[in-house]
N, C-alpha and C positions, 0 to 999 in steps of 0.2 A: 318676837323679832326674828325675820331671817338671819340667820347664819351667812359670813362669808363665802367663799368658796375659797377651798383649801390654797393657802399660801406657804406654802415648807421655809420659806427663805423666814419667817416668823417663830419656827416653834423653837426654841433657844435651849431650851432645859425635854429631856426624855427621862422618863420612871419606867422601869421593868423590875420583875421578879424574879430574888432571888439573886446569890454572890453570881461574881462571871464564872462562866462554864456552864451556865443552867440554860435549858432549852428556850427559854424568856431571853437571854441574852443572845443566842445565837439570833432569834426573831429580830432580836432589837436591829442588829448588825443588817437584818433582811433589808427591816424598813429604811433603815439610813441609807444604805446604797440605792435601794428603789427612788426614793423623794430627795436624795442627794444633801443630805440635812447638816447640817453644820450646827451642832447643839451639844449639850453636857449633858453626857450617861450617868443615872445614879438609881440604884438598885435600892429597894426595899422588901423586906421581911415573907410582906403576906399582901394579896391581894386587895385587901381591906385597908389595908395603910399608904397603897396604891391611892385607892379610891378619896380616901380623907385630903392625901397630900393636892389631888385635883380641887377637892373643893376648897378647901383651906386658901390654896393660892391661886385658885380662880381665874388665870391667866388664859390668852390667848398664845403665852410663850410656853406651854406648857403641853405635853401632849403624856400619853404612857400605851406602854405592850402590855397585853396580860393574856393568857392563854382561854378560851373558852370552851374549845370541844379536843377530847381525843377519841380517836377514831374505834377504842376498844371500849374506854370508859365510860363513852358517852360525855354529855354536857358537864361543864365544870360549873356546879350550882352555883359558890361563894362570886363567882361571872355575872352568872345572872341574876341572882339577886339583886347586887348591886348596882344595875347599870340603871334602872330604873330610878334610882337614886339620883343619878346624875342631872334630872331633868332639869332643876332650877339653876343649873351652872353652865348647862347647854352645852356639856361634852357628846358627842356623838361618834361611831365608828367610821371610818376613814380608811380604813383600808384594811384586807386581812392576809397572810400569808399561812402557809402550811411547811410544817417541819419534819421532815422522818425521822422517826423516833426510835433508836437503836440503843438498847440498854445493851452495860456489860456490868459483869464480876469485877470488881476491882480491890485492891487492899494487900496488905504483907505479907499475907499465909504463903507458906510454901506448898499446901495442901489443900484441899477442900476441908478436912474432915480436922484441920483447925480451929475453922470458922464455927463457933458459938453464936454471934448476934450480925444480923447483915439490920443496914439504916439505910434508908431511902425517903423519897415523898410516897406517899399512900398510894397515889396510883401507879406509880412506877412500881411498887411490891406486888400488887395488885395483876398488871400487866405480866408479871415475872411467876405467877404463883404454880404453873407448873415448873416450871423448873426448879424453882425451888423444893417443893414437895417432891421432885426425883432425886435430887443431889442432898438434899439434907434430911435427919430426922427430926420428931416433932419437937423435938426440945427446942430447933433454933428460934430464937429470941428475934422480932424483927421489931425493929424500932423506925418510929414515924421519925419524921425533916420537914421542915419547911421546902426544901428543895432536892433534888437529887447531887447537886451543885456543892448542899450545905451538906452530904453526909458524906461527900468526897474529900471535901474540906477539913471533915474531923476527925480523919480516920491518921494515926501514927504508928509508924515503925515500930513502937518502945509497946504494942497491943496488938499482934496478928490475927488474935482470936476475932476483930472487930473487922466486917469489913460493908461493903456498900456498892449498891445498881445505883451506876451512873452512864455518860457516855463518855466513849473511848476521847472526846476531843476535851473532855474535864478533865479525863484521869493524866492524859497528857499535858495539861495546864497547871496539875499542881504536883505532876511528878509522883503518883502514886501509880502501883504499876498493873497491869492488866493481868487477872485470871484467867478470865474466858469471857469472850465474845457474843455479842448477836444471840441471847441467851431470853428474848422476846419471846412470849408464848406465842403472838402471834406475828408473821411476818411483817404482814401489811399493817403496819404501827405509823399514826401518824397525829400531831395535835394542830391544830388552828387557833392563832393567836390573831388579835384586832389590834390595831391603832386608834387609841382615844385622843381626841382634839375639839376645840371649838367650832372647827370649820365644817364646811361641808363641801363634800368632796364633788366633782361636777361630772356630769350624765359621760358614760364609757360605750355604751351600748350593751353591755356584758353585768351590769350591775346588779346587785342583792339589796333588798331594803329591811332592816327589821325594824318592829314597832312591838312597844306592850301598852298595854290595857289593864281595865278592871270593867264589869260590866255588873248590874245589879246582880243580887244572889235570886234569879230566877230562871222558870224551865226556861228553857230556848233561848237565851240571853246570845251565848257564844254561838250558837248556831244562825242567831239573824249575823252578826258579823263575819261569819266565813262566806254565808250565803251573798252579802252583797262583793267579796273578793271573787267569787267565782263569776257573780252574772257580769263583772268589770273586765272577766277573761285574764284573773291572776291567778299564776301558779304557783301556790302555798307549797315552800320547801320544809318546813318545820313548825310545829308546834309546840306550845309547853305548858304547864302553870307550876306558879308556887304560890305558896299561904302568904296575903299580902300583910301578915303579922299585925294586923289593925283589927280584925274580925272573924271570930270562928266563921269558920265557912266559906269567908270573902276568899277569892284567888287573884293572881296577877296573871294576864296571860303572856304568853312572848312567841311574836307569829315572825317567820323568815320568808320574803315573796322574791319572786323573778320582778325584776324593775327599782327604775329608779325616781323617788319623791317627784321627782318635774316631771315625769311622764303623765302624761294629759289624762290617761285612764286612771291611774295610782290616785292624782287629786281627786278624781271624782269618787275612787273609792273610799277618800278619807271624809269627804264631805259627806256622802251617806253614813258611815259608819259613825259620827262623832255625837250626833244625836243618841247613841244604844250605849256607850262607855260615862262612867264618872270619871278616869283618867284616862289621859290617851298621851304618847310620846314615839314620835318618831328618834328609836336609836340611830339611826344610820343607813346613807345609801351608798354602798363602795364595791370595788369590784377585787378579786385576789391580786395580788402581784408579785 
């Protein structure tokens, strides 16, 4: 069954990741002034508990933020995984926005060479790991978070040894105070976050579509389906696979194209292509905002 087309005055309840102050929430903040949303923010743990709480309650009053690409670390897998999942509940993406991503040093020390153990989310340590290996020796202790948000959050006065990469507008939210700055290994730091909803969003001119797949475990399988996206004159922005966890060998693909599902070419590409896949699911046709 077709999907609506997006109606914001609908979605009542929003899920993002992560306490406030985490780059999921600023997104969140994106989306509600873009689509002017009048709804109830509530933040969860992990992305996975993101995804259950959509299908659990199944609604069309229901939408959530979750992060899917940063610009250093590449794709955020526990994303993709799971969206394919979505398909019997018929969430799709709906729109995405882009965050700049500026870590800082934050926490009690008066010092650098106080600090014993820094706490972050993975890829934010990740994204930080020169500078950290210049300012500290190997002994520092770096401990994982669910969020950058959540390690800012735990860090207390009565423990200066303990501190945490977050951003300046967290550390400023929970009152814990700034070491040092803009401390990104690399400048151009940015992640891309979607909006999940029932609907579907209506043709922009400027719009992205992604679909994943699974195609039999044979030669040339993937190769007829990109072939009939090229002779349709689409321009394939990304590819990907993962292990569709059903079958050694079996993969899920996740393709990113210029256009959008109603585009008269796009169907024609889906009706060729739908005969070569055992699964097929259009995620989403949306444009940034």
């Amino acid at each position: 069954m077709t999907p609506e087309l997006l109606d914001a005055s609908k979605i009542r309840k929003l899920l993002f990741l992560g306490p406030k102050g985490s780059y999921s929430d600023f997104a969140k903040n994106s989306f509600i002034k873009s689509f002017n949303l009048n709804c109830v923010s509530t933040n969860l743990k992990s992305i996975s508990s993101i995804i259950k709480a959509l299908k659990d309650e199944n609604s069309v009053q229901m939408a959530a933020v979750i992060p899917i690409e940063n610009s250093i670390e590449g794709i955020v897998r526990e994303t993709l995984d799971n969206l394919s999942s979505l398909k019997k509940e018929g969430f799709k993406i709906v729109a995405e926005t882009t965050m700049n991503v500026e870590h800082a040093l934050v926490g009690y020390a008066e010092k650098k060479s106080e600090i014993k153990v820094i706490r972050s989310h993975p890829q934010a340590l990740a994204q930080c790991k020169k500078f950290l290996q210049e300012n500290f020796p190997d002994s520092l202790i770096e401990e994982a978070t669910l969020s950058t948000s959540a390690a800012v959050r735990s860090l207390s006065a009565n423990d200066p040894s303990i501190a945490a990469i977050g951003s300046v507008e967290c550390a400023k939210m929970y009152k814990v105070p700034i070491i040092e700055e803009e401390i990104n290994d690399e400048v151009n730091n940015c992640t891309r976050f979607i909006l999940l909803s029932k609907f579907l969003a209506p043709q922009s001119g400027k719009d992205k579509t992604s679909i994943t797949f699974s195609t039999e475990n044979k030669a040339g399988a993937l190769n007829k389906i990109l072939t009939i996206l090229e002779k349709n004159d689409i321009n394939m922005s990304y590819i990907d696979s993962r292990p569709s966890k059903k079958e050694l060998g079996e993969y899920v693909f996740y393709v990113d194209f210029e256009g959008h599902v109603d585009d008269e070419k796009v169907q024609q590409a889906f009706e060729e292509i739908k005969p070569f896949v055992k699964m097929f699911y259009v995620i989403g046709s949306y444009h940034t905002v």
